[in-house]
C-alpha positions as CSV (number, residue, x, y, z in Angstrom):
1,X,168.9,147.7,1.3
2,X,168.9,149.6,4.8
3,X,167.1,147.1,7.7
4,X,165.0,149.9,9.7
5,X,164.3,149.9,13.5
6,X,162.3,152.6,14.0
7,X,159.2,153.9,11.2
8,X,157.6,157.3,11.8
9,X,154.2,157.9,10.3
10,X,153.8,162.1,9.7
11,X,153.4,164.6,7.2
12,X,156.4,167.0,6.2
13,X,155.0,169.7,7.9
14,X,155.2,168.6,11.2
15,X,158.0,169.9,13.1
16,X,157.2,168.2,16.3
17,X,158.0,164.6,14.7
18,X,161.2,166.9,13.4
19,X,162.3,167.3,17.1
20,X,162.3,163.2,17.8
21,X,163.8,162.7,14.3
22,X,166.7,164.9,15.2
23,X,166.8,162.9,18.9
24,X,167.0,159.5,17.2
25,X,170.0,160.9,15.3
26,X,172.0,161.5,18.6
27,X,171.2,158.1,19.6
28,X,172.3,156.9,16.4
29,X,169.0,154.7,15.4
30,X,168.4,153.8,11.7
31,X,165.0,155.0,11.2
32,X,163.0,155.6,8.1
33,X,160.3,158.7,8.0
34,X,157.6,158.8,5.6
35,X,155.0,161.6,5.0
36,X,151.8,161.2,4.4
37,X,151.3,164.4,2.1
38,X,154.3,162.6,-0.2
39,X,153.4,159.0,-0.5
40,X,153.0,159.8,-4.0
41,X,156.9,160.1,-4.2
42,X,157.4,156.9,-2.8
43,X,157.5,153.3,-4.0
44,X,155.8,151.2,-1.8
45,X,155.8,147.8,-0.9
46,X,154.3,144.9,1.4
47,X,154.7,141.1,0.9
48,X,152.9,139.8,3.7
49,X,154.1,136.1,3.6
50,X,157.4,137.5,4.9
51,X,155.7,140.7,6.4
52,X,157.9,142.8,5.1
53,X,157.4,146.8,3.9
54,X,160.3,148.1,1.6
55,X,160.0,151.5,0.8
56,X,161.6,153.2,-1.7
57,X,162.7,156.9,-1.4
58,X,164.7,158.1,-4.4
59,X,165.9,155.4,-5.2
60,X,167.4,154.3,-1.6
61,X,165.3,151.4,-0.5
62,X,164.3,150.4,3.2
63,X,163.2,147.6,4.8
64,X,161.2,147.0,7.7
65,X,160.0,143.7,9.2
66,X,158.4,142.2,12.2
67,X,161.8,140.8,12.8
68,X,164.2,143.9,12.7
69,X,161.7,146.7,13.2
70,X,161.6,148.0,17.1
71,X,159.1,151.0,17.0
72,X,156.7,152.9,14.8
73,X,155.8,156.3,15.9
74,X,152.6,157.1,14.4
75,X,151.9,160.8,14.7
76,X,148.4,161.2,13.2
77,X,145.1,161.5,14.5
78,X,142.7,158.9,14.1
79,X,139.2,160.0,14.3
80,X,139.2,163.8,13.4
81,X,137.3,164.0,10.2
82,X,138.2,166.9,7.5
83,X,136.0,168.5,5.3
84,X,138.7,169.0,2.6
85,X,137.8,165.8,0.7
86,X,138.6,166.5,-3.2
87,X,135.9,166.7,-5.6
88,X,137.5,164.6,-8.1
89,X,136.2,160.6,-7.3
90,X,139.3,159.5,-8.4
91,X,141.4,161.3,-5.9
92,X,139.0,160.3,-3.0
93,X,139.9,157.0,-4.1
94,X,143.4,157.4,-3.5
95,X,142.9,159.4,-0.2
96,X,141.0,156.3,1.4
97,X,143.4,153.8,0.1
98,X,146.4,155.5,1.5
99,X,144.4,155.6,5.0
100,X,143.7,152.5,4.9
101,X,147.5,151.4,4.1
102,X,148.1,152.9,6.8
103,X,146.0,151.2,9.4
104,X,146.4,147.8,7.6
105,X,150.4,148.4,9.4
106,X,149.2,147.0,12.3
107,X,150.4,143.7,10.7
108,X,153.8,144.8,12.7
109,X,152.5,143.4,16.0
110,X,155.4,142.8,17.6
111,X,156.6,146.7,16.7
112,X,156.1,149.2,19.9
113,X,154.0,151.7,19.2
114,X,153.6,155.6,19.8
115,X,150.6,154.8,20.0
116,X,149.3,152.1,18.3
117,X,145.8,153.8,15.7
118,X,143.4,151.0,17.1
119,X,143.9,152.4,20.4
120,X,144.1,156.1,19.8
121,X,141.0,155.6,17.7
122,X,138.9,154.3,20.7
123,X,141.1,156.6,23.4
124,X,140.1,159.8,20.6
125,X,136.0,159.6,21.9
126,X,135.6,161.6,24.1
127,X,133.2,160.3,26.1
128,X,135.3,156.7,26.9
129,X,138.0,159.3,27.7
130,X,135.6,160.6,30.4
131,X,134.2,157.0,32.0
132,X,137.8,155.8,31.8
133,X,139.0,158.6,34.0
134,X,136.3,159.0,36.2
135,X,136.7,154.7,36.5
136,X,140.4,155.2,37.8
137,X,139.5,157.8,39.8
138,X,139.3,161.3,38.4
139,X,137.1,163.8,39.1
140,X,135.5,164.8,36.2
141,X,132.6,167.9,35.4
142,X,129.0,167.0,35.4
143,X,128.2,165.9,31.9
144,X,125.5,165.2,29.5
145,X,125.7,164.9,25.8
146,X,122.1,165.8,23.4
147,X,121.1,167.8,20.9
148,X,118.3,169.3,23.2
149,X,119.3,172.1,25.3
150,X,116.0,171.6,27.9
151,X,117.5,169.4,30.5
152,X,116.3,169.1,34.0
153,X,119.3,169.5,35.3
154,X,120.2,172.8,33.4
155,X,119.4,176.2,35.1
156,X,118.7,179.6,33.4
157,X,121.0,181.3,34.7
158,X,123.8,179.1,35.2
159,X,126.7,178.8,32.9
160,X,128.0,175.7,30.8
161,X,130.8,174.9,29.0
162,X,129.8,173.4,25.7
163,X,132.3,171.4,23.5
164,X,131.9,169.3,20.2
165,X,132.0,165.4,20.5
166,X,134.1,165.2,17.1
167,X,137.2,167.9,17.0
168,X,136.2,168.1,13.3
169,X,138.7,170.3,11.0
170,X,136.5,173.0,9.2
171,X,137.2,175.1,6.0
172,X,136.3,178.5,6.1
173,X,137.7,180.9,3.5
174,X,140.2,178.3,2.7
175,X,141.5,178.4,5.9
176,X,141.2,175.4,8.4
177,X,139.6,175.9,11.6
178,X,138.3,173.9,14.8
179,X,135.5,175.0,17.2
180,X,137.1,175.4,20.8
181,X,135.0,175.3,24.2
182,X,132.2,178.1,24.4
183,X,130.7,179.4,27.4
184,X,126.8,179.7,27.3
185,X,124.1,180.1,29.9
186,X,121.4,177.4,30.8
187,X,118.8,179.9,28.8
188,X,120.8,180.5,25.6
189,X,120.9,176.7,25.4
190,X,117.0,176.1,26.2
191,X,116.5,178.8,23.2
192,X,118.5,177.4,20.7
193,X,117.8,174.7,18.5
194,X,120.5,172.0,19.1
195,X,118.5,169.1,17.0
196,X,121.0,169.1,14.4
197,X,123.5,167.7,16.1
198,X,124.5,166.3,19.5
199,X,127.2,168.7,21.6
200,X,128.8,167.9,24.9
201,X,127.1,170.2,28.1
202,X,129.4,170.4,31.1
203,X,129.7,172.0,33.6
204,X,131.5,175.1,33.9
205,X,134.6,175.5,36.4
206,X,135.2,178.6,37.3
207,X,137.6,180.3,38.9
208,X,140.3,177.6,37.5
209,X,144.0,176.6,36.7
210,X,144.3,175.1,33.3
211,X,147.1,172.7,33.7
212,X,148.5,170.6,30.8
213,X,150.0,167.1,31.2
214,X,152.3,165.6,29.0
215,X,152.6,161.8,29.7
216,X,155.3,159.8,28.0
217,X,155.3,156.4,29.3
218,X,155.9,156.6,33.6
219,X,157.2,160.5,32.8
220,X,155.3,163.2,33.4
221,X,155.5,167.0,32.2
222,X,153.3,169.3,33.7
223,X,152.7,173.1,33.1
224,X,149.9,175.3,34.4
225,X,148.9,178.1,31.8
226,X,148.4,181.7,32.4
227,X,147.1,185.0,30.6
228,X,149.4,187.8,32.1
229,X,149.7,185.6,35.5
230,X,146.1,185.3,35.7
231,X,143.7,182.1,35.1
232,X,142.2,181.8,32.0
233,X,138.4,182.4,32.1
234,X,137.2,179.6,29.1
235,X,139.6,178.0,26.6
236,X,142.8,179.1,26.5
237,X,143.6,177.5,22.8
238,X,141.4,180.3,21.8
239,X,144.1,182.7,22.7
240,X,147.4,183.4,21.1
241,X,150.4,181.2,21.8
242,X,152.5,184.9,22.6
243,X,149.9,185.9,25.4
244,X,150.4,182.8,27.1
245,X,152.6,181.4,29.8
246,X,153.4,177.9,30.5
247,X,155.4,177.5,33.9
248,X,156.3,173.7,34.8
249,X,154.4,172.8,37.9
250,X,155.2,169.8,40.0
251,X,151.6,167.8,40.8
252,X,151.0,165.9,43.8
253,X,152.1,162.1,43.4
254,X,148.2,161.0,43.6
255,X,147.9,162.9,40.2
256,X,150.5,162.5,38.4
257,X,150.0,158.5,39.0
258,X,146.2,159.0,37.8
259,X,147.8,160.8,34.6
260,X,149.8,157.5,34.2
261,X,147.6,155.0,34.9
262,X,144.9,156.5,32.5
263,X,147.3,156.9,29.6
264,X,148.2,152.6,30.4
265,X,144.6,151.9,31.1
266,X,143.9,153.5,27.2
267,X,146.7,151.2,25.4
268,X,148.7,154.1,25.0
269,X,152.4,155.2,25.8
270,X,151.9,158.9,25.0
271,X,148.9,161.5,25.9
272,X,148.1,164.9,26.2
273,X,145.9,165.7,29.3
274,X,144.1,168.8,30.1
275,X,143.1,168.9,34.1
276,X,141.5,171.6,35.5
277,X,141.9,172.7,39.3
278,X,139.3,174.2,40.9
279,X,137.5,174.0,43.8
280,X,140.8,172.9,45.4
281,X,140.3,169.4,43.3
282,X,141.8,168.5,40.2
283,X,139.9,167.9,37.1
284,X,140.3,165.7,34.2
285,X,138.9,167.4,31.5
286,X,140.4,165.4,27.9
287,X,143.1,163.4,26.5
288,X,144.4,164.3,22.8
289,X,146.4,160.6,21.5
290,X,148.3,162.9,19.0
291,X,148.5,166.3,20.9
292,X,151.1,168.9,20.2
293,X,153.9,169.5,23.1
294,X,157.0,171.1,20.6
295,X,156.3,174.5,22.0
296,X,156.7,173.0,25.6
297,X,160.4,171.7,24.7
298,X,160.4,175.4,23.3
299,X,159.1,177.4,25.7
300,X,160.2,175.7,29.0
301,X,162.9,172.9,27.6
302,X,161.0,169.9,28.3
303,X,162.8,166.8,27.1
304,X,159.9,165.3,25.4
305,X,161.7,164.5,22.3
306,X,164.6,162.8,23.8
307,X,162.0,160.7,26.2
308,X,160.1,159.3,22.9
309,X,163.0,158.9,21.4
310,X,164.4,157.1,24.1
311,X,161.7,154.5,24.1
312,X,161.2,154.1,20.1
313,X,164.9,152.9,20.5
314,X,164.4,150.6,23.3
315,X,161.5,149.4,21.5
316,X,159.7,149.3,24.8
317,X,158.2,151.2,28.0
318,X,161.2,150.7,30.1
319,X,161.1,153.5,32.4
């Protein structure tokens, strides 16, 4: 039986956890990887009075225990909610039962985690994202959740920025989709009927400099993101990944310390933060627990990869 130091929580798909698979290799870690789309394949274990998982993968059996395991690197989201639940009872069964294996793996308590799913849970609503920032001392936009578009605060003409409170993943046409940031006036918004469900009103920065902040432990990775060397007007997720340029920017200390201390002050060791700067300040618009950054070590050869692997070997922040 192998004894495992490091466990990564993904889905075969998911070529970013490929990237810090392929880093703990050069380090020469024993780790174990298991996907969630192919727990069928696996055999599965836990005897809690030793707290021990042993998981069999064709035939090769690991082991991992509070004792001997160092890290898990769990890269899933926590509260996004998919519409693609199977019709069949019995296989809804078996998809909330895996889930909750999963979460019942917090039993490894003394295992360092990237990041642990009790905290990315509560760091995932958006609205604790917002308080926590603005606590530590962020600027953040004006904003007001409801499902009722006639505000006294909201003015006709006036634009807004309106988001969803739950990045839920759609089907449409058998294709999965999310709903990005639209921009709306304050009358479009008084006119429409927003009873059926709650959506997040900000307000709208414009002219600004979307900037995206990778933070992995005390490092920082910073890029600001342009359309042709212009500013996006909106959301630039909306717009193909060729159009874009990311271009690593260094922030000033003040910033990059608040990108830090929110990521600590959430429980976690890794988050994706979008800032906005306008009106010569910076603005913390969201955090993303589980946000993507391959194309970054892609398209300007940030080290991400080697900095979580790094610390999954460690076993702690040690930066």
């Amino acid at each position: 039986m192998n004894k495992i130091e490091v466990l990564i929580i993904s889905n075969k798909f998911d070529f970013t956890t490929d990237y810090v698979v392929l880093a703990l290799r050069e380090l020469k870690i024993p780790y174990v990887r298991i996907n969630r789309d192919e727990f069928f394949n696996y055999s599965i274990k836990v005897f809690l009075e030793k707290e021990e998982l042993h998981v069999d993968i064709n035939g090769k059996v690991f082991v991992l225990s509070n004792e001997t395991l160092k890290s898990i690197y769990y890269r899933a989201p926590t509260f996004i909610r998919s519409l693609d639940i199977p019709a069949d009872p019995e296989e809804q069964l078996y998809k909330f039962q895996w889930a909750s294996f999963i979460r019942n793996l917090i039993i490894f308590e003394n295992a360092f985690w990237i990041n642990n799913p009790v905290v990315t849970y509560r760091a995932e609503n958006k609205l604790y994202q917002l308080k926590i920032a603005k606590q530590i001392g962020f600027k953040i936009p004006y904003t007001v959740v409801s499902n009722d578009g006639r505000l006294p605060a909201i003015k006709k003409e006036t634009k807004y920025a309106i988001k969803t409170l739950d990045p839920g993943l759609l089907k449409t046409d058998d294709k999965e989709a999310f709903i990005y940031t639209n921009i709306v006036t304050g009358g479009e918004l008084i006119k429409n009927n927003l009873r059926s469900a709650p959506v997040v009103i900000q307000e709208y920065l414009f002219p600004k400099l979307d900037i995206r902040v990778t933070v992995v432990g005390r490092k920082v990775f910073a890029v600001k993101i342009l359309r042709q060397g212009k500013n996006i007007d909106g959301d630039w997720r909306r717009i193909k990944k060729e159009e874009l340029e990311y271009i690593p920017i260094k922030l000033p200390d003040d910033i990059s310390q608040l990108c830090i201390n929110l990521v600590k002050k959430l429980g976690l060791i890794f988050g994706a933060i979008d800032l906005a700067f306008a009106n010569e300040e910076y603005y913390f618009l969201e955090i993303n627990p589980t946000g993507e950054w391959a194309w970054l070590v892609n398209s300007v050869n940030f080290p991400i990869h080697k900095e979580i692997a790094y610390l999954l070997a460690q076993g702690k922040d040690v930066r």
